[in-house]
N, C-alpha and C positions, 0 to 999 in steps of 0.2 A: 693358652699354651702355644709354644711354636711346634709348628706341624710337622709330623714326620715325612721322608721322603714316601713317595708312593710305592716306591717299588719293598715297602713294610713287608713280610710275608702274610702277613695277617690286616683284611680288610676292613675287620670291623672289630670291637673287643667290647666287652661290658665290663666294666669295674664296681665292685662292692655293690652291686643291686640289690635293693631291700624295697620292698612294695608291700605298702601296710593299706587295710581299707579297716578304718575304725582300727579295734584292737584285731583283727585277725591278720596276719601275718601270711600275703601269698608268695612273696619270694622273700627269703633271705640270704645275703651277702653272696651272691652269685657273681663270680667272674670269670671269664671264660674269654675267648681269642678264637675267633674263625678264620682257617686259611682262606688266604686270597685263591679266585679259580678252582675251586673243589666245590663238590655238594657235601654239605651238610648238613645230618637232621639231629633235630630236637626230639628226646622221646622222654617218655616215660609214660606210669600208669596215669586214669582218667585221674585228677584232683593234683596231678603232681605240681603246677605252676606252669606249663609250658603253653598255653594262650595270655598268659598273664605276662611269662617274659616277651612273647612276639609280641604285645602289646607296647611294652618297654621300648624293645630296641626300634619298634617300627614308628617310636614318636606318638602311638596313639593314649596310652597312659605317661603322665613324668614320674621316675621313680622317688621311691621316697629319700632313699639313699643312694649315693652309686652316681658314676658317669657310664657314659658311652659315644665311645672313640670311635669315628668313621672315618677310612684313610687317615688318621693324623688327628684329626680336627675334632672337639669336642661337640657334639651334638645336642646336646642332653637339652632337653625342653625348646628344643627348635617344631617350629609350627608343622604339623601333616602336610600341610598342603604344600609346603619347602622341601622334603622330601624327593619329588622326581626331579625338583633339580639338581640338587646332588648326587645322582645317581644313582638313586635306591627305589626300586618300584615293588608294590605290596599285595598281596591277593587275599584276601580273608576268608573266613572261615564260611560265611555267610556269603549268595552269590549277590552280586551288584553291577547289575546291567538294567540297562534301560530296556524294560519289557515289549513295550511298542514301537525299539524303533529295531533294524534290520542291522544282521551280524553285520556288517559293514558301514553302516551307520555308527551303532558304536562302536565303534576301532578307528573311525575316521574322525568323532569329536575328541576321542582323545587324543588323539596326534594334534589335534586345533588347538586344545587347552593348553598342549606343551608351545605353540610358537605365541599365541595370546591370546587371555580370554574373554575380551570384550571387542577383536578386530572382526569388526562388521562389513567390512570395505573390502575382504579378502580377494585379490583377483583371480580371475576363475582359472587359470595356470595354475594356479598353486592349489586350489582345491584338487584341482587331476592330480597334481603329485600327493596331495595328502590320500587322495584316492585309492593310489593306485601304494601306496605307501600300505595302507590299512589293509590293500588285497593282500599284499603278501606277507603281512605278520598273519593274517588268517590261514594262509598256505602252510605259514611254521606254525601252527598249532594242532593243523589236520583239518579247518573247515571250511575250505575252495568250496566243497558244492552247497555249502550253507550261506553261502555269501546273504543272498536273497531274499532269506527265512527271518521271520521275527523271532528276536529274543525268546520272547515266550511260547514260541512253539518251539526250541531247541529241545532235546533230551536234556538234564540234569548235568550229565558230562559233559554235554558240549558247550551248555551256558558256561562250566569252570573255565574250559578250553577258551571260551570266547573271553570271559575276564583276565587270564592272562595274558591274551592279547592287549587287551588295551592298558595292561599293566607293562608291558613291551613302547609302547606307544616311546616308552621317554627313553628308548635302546638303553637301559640300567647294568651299570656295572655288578650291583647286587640286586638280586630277585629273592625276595622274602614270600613263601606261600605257608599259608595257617591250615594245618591238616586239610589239602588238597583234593582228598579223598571220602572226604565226607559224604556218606549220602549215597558212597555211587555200589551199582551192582558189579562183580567181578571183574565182569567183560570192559568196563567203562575205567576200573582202578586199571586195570593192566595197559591200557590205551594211555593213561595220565601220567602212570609212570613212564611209561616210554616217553613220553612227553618231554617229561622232565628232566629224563636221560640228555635228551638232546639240546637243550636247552642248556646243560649245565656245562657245557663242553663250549661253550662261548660267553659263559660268568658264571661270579660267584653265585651259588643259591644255598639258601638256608630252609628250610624245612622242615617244620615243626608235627606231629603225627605219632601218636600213642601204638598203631600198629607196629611195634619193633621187626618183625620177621617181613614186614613189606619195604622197611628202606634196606635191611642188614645188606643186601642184593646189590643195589646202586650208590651208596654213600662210602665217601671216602673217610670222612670223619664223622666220630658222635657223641654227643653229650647227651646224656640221662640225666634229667630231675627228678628228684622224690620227695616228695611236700615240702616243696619249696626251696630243694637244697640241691646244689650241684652234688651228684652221687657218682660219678663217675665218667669219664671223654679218653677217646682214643678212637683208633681204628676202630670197625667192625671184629677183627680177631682180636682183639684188647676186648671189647663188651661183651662178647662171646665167653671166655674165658671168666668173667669177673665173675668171681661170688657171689658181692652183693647185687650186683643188678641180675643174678640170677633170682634170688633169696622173691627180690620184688618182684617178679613177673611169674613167681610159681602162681601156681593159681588164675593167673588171666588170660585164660581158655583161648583167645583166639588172639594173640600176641604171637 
């Protein structure tokens, strides 16, 4: 397809998404359009499809039906690991850091991996810059005094913290994070959201997270799934308002 200009208002889009495993049926015909430079989250109740479609649009499943458009350009069944360079970087659901080695450590392979990943010869000038490159996405995530600390003695939020750093590594026009808040105690969600405040004030982010009453706060746009099915997008005072995305969330207590 010929590409559209960039300055599209909408960064990304999915068309007619349908995701079948065997006969069950986890998305159907979902199409949706994110604006460019805004946060917005994906919600709905637990079962609704919405790790199924971050799985979609983040390249990690190809759907069964359906395209999806990034800036212009069709996407669809382009390899994960093509991904940061187009300028989409991804954070999952599940944390992935390298346990043994030191926050700054990784943050600093990832920035490696974006200029190449088998230059062995790198000269040691450019290691300081990728160095000193990786201090300070750690500074934009809140962990300057963790630099030092291995992985696996971080707290649980600060391992997320430290994965999107190194999901930062590729500077991404769009930041995809898969319920971000997984796992963590209060004190550690309120830290992450702030996070992600700031963060979203310098790109697109999408953000996918069953908690409704914890993005209504920060997100400028939102789409609700309901088994499988685009149920409703708009503003937060549009989903507020809506009947049916009331109708779905009676009953789930801590939404």
């Amino acid at each position: 397809m010929t590409p559209e200009l960039v300055t599209d208002t909408n960064i990304i889009r999915a068309e007619g998404i349908t995701k079948r495993f065997g006969k069950f049926t986890a998305l159907n015909d979902v199409s949706v359009s994110f604006p460019r430079g805004q946060l917005t989250a994906v919600i709905g109740p637990n079962g609704a499809g919405k790790s199924t479609f971050f799985n979609v649009i983040s390249g990690a499943f190809p759907p069964t039906e359906g395209r999806v458009i990034f800036e212009g350009c069709d996407i669809t069944g382009t390899p994960q690991h093509a991904f940061a360079r187009l300028g989409i970087a991804k954070s999952f659901q599940i944390t992935n850091v390298f346990p043994e080695l030191t926050a700054l450590e990784n943050v600093r392979i990832a920035i490696q991996a974006m200029h190449s990943r088998f230059d062995i010869w790198t000269p040691r000038g450019r290691l300081t810059e990728m160095q000193e490159q990786a201090g300070d996405l750690l500074d934009l995530v809140g962990l300057r005094e963790h630099r030092t600390r291995h992985a696996e003695n971080l707290a649980h939020g600060e391992q997320r913290a430290l994965e999107i750093a190194m999901a930062l590594a590729c500077d991404p026009r769009l930041l995809l994070l898969d319920e971000p808040t997984a796992g963590m105690s209060p004190e550690e969600t309120l830290v992450m959201m702030e996070l992600i405040t700031r963060l979203a004030d310098e790109r697109t982010v999408i953000l996918v997270e069953h908690k409704m009453k914890l993005v209504m706060g920060i997100s400028n746009h939102l789409i609700v799934l309901h088994h499988g099915e685009l149920l409703a997008e708009g503003t937060p005072d549009d989903i507020r308002e809506n009947d049916e995305v009331r109708r779905v969330y009676l009953g789930q207590g801590s939404h």
